[in-house]
Structures are given as structure tokens and as C-alpha cells.
N, CA and C atoms as a LAMMPS dump frame, in Angstrom:
ITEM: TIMESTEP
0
ITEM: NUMBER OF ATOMS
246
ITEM: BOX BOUNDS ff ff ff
-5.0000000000000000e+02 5.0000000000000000e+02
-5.0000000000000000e+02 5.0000000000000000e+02
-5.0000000000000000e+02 5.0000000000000000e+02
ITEM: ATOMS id mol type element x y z
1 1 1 N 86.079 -363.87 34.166
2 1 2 C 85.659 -362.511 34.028
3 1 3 C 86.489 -361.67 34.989
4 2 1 N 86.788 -360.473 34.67
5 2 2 C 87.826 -359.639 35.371
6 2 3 C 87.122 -358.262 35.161
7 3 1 N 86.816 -357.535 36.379
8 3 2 C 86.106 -356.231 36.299
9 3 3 C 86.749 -354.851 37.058
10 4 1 N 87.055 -353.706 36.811
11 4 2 C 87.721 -352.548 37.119
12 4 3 C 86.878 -351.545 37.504
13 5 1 N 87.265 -350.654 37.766
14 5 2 C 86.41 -349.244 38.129
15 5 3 C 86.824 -348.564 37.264
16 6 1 N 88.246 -348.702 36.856
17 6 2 C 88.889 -348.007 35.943
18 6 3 C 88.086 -347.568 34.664
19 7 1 N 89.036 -346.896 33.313
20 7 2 C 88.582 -347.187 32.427
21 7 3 C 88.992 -348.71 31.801
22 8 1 N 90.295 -349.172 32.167
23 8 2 C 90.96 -350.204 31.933
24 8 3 C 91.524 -350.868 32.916
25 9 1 N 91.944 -352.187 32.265
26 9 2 C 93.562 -352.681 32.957
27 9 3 C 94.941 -352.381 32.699
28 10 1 N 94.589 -352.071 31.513
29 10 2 C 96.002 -352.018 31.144
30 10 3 C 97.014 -350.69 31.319
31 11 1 N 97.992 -350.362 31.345
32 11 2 C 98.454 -349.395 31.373
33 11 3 C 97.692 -347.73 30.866
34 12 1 N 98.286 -346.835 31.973
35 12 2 C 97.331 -345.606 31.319
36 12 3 C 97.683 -345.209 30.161
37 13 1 N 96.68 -343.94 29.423
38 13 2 C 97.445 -344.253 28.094
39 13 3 C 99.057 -342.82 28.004
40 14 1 N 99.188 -342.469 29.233
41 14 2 C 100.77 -341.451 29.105
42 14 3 C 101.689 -342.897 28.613
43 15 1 N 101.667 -343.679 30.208
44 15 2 C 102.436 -344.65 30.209
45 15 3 C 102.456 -345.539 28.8
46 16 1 N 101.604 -346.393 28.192
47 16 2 C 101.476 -346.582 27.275
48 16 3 C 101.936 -345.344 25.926
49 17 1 N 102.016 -344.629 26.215
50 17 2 C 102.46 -343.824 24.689
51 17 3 C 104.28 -343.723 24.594
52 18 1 N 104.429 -343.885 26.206
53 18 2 C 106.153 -343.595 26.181
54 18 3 C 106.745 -344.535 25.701
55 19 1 N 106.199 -346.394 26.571
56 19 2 C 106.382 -347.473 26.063
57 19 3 C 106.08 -347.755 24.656
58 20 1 N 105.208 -347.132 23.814
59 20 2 C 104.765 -347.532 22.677
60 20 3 C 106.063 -346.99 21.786
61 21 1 N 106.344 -346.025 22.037
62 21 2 C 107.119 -344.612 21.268
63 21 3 C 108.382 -345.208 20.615
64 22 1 N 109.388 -346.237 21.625
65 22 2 C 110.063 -346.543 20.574
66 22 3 C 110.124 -347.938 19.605
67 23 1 N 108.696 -347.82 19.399
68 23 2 C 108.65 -349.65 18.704
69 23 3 C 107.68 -350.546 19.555
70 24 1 N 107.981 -350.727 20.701
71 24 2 C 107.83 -351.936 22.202
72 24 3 C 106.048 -352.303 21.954
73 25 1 N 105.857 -352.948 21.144
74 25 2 C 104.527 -353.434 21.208
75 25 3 C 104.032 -354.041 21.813
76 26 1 N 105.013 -354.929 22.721
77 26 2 C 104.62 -355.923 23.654
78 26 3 C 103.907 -355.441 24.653
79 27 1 N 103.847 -354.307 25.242
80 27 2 C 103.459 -353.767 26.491
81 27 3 C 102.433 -352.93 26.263
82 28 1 N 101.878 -352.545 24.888
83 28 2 C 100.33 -351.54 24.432
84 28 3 C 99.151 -353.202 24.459
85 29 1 N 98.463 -352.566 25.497
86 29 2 C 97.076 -353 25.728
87 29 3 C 97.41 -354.735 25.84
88 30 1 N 98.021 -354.494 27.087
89 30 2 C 98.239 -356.371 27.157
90 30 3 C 96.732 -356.825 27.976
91 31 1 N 96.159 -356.126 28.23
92 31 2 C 94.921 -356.754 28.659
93 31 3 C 94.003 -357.134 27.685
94 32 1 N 94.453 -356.67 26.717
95 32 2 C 93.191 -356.736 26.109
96 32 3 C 93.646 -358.201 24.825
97 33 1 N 95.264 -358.213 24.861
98 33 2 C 95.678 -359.387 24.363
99 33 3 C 95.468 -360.819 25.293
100 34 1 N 95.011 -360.598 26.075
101 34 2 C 94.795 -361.742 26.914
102 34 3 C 93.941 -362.659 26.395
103 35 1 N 92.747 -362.562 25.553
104 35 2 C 91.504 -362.936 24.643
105 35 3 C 92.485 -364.235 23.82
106 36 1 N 93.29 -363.8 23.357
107 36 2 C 93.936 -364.616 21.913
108 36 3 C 94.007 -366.113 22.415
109 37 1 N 94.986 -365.642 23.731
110 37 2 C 94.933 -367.148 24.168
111 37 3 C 94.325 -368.326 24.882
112 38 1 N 92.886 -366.837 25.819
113 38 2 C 92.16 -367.537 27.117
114 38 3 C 90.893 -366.872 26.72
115 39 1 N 89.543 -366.984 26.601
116 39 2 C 88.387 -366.96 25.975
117 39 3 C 88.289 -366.308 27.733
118 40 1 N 87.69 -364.686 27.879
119 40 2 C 87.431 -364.255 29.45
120 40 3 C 87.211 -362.66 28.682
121 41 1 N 86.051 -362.164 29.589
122 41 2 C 85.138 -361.297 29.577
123 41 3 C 85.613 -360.16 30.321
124 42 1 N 86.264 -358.829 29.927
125 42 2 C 86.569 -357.746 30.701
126 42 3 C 84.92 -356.596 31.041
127 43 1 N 84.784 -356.316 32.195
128 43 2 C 84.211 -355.355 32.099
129 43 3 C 85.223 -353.684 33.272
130 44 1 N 84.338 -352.551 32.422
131 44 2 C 85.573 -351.577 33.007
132 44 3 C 84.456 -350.573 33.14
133 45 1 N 84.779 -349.924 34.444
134 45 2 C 84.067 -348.544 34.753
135 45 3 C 83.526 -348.725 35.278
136 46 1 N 83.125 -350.234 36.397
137 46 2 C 82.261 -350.383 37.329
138 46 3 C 82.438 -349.142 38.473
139 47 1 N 80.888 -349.182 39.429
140 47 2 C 81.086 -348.441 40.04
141 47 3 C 80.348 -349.254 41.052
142 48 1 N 80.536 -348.161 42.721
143 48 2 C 79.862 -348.938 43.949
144 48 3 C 80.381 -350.147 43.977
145 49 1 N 81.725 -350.341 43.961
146 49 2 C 82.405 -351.001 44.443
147 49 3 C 82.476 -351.923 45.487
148 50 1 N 82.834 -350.579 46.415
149 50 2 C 82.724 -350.633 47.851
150 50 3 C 82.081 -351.131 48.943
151 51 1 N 80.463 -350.97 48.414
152 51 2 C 79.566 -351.528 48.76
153 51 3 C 79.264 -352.896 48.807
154 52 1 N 80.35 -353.332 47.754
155 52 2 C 80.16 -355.34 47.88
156 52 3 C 80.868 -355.328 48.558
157 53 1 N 80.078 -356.933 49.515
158 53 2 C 81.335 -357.369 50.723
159 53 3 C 82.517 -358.596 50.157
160 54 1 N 83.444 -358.813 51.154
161 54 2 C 84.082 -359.322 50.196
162 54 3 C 83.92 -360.547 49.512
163 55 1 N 82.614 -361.333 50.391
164 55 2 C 82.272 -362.463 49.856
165 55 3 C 80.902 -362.855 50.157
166 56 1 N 80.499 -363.822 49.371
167 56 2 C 79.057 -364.255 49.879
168 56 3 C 77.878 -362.999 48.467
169 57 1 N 78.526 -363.263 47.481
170 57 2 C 77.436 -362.58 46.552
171 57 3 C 78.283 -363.278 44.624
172 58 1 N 77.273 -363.07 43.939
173 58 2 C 77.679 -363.406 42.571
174 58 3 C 77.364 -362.294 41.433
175 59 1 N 77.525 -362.44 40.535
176 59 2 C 77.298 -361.017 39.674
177 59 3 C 76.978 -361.733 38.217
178 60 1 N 75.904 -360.861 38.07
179 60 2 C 75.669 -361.368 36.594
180 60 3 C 75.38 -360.35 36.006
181 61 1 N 75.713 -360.489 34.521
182 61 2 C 75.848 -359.52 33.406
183 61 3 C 74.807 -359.586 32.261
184 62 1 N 73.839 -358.554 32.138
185 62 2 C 73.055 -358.052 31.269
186 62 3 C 73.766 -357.612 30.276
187 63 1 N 73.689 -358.241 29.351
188 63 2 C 74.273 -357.547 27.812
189 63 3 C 73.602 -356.956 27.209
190 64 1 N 73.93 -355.736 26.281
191 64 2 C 73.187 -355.046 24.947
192 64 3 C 73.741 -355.487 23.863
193 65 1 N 73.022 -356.118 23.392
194 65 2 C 73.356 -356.411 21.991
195 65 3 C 73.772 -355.623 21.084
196 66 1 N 74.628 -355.451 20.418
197 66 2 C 75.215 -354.755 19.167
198 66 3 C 75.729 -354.812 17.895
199 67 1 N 75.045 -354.672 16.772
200 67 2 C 75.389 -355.364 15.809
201 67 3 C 76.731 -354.813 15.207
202 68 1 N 77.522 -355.998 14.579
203 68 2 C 78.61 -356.257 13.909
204 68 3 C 79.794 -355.455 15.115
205 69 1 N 79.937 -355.693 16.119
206 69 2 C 80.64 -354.642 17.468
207 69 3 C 81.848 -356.226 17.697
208 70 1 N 82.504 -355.606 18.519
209 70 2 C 83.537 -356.677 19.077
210 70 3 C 82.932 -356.446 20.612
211 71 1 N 82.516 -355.836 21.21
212 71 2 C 82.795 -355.175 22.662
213 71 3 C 81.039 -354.225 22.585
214 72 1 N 80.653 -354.639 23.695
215 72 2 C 79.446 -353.778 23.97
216 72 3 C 79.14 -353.335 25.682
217 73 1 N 78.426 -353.015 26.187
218 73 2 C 78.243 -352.762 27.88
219 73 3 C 77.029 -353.433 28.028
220 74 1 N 77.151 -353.737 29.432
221 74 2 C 76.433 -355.207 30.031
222 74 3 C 75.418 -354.122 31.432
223 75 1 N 74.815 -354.239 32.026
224 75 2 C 74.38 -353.713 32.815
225 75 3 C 74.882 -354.842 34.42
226 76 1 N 75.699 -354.56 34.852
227 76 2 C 76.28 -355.861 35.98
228 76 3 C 75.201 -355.643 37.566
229 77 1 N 75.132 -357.072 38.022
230 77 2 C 74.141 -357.17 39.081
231 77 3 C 74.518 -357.803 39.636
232 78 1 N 74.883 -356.978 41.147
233 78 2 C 75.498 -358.211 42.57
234 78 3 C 74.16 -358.669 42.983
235 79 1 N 74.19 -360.127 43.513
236 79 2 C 73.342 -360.57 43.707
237 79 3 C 73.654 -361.871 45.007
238 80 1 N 73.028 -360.98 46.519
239 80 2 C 73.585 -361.429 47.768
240 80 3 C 72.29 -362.491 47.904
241 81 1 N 72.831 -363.045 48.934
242 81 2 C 72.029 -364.346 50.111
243 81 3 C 71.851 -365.503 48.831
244 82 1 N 72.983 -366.082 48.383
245 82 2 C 72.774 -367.121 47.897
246 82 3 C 73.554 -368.459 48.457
């Protein structure tokens, strides 16, 4: 699992439109091509960051279910003194 504050990982979308512009597919949304080959869970737009230390906690993810969706939002929970 790999989590951001961002909206993404992958390139913003200026950068991505210049790279896209003449052809170059290789480089639009390589994060999100990462799936094809390695089965791993993005979440994006976390917030309160900061507030986790850098170690000594685990996080688990509340999902919403969504029908017929590829991608839905999870409600994420640090979870210290374990």
C-alpha cells in the first residue's frame, strides 16, 4: 500500500499533458500502471500527516463499497501502542 497527501503520484497533470502531447504514453499515469504487474492499494489525499510519528503505529483502511467502481475511498486509521 502506498499513500500521498497529494491528489496523486504520478506526475501533475501540466507535466503530464506536455509529456503526453507528442505520442509518449509511457510516462501518463505510471502510478497507476503499477497494478498490471504488482496487485498494491493506492490511497491519495491523506491528510494530518504530520502528526504520525515516524514509527511505532499501523494503519488500517475502512472501505466504502461501490458498486460496479474500479476505485472507491477508504476512511484510513493510524493506530499507535501496538
Amino acid at each position: 500500500m502506498i499513500g500521498t497527501d497529494a491528489v496523486g503520484s504520478d506526475h501533475d497533470f501540466d507535466s503530464s499533458k506536455e509529456e503526453f502531447a507528442p505520442g509518449d504514453r509511457s510516462r501518463l499515469w505510471e502510478s497507476h500502471r503499477v497494478g498490471t504487474d504488482l496487485e498494491y492499494y493506492q490511497i491519495e489525499k491523506l491528510t494530518r500527516l504530520a502528526q504520525l510519528p515516524s514509527r511505532g503505529f499501523i494503519v488500517a483502511c475502512f472501505p466504502t463499497k461501490l458498486a460496479r467502481a474500479s476505485a472507491g475511498w477508504v476512511r484510513p486509521v493510524a493506530i499507535f501502542g501496538l
